[in-house]
VOLOVEX-809314 format. One record per residue (C-alpha): x, y, z negated; residue in one letter. Coordinates in steps of 0.001 Angstrom, whole numbers, plus 524288, in hexadecimal, padded with zeros to 5 digits. Example, Ala and Ser with C-alpha at 12.3 -4.5 7.8 and 13.67 -1.06 7.14 Angstrom:
# residues 2
<<8300C, 7EE6C, 7E188>, A>,
<<83566, 7FBDC, 7E41C>, S>,
END
This chain:
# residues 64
<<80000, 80000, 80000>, X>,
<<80609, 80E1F, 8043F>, X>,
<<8061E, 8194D, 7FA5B>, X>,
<<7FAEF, 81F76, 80226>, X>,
<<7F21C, 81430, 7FF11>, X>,
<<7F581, 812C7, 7F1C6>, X>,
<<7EAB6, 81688, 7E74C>, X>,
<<7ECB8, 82263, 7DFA0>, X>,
<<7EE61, 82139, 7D2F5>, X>,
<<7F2A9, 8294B, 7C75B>, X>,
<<7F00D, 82FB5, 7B9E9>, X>,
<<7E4EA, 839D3, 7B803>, X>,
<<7E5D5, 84434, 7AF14>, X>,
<<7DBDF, 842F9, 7A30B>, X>,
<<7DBB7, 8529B, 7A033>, X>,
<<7CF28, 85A25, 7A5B3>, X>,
<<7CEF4, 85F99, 7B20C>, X>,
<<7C9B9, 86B0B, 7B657>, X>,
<<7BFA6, 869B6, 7C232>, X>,
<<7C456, 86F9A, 7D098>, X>,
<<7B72F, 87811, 7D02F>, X>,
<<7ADFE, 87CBF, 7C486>, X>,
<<79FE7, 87A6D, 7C59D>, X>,
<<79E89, 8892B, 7C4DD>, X>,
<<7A8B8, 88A38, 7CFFA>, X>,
<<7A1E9, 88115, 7D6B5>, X>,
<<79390, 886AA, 7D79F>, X>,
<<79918, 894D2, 7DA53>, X>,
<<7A092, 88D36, 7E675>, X>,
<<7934E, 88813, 7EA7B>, X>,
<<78B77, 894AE, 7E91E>, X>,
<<79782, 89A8C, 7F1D8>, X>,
<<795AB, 891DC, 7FDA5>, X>,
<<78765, 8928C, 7FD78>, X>,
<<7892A, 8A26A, 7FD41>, X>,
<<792BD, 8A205, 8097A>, X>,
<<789CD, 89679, 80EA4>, X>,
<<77CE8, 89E8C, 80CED>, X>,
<<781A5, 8AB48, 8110E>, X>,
<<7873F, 8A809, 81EA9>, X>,
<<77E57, 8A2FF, 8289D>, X>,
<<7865D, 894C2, 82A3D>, X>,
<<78AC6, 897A4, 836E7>, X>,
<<7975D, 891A4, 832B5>, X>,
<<79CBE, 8823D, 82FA8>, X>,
<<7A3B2, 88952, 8232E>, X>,
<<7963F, 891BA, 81E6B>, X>,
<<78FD5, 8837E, 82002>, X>,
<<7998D, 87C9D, 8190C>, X>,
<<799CD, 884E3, 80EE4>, X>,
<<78A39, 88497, 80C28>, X>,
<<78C4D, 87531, 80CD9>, X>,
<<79614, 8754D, 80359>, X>,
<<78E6A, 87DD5, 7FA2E>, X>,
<<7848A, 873C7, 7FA7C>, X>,
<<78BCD, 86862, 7F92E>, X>,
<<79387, 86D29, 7ED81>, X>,
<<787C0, 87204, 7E7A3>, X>,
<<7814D, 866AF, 7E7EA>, X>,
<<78D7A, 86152, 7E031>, X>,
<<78D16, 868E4, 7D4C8>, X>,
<<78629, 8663F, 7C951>, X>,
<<77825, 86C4F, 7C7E9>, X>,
<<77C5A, 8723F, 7BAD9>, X>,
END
């Protein structure tokens, strides 16, 4: 077996870690895109992309 097939293995730290992106971060990132999505008239792939991220990450985050 090669090294690039090998499994990866290792030792995990057991201190906290901090997440990439608060919850708080998070919803003002969604309410962001769906500004720029809703205030263009989606005549572009990236105002389109954006709205659709909006919604998908939206519909990620907890209610509450």
């Amino acid at each position: 077996m090669d090294d690039l097939a090998s499994p990866v293995t290792g030792t995990y730290s057991d201190a906290p870690r901090e997440p990439l992106i608060t919850l708080i971060e998070a919803r003002d990132v969604v309410r962001l895109l769906l500004h720029f999505a809703k205030t263009h008239s989606h005549d572009s792939d990236e105002e389109r992309d954006a709205y659709a991220l909006a919604t998908d990450l939206a519909g990620r985050l907890p209610s509450e």
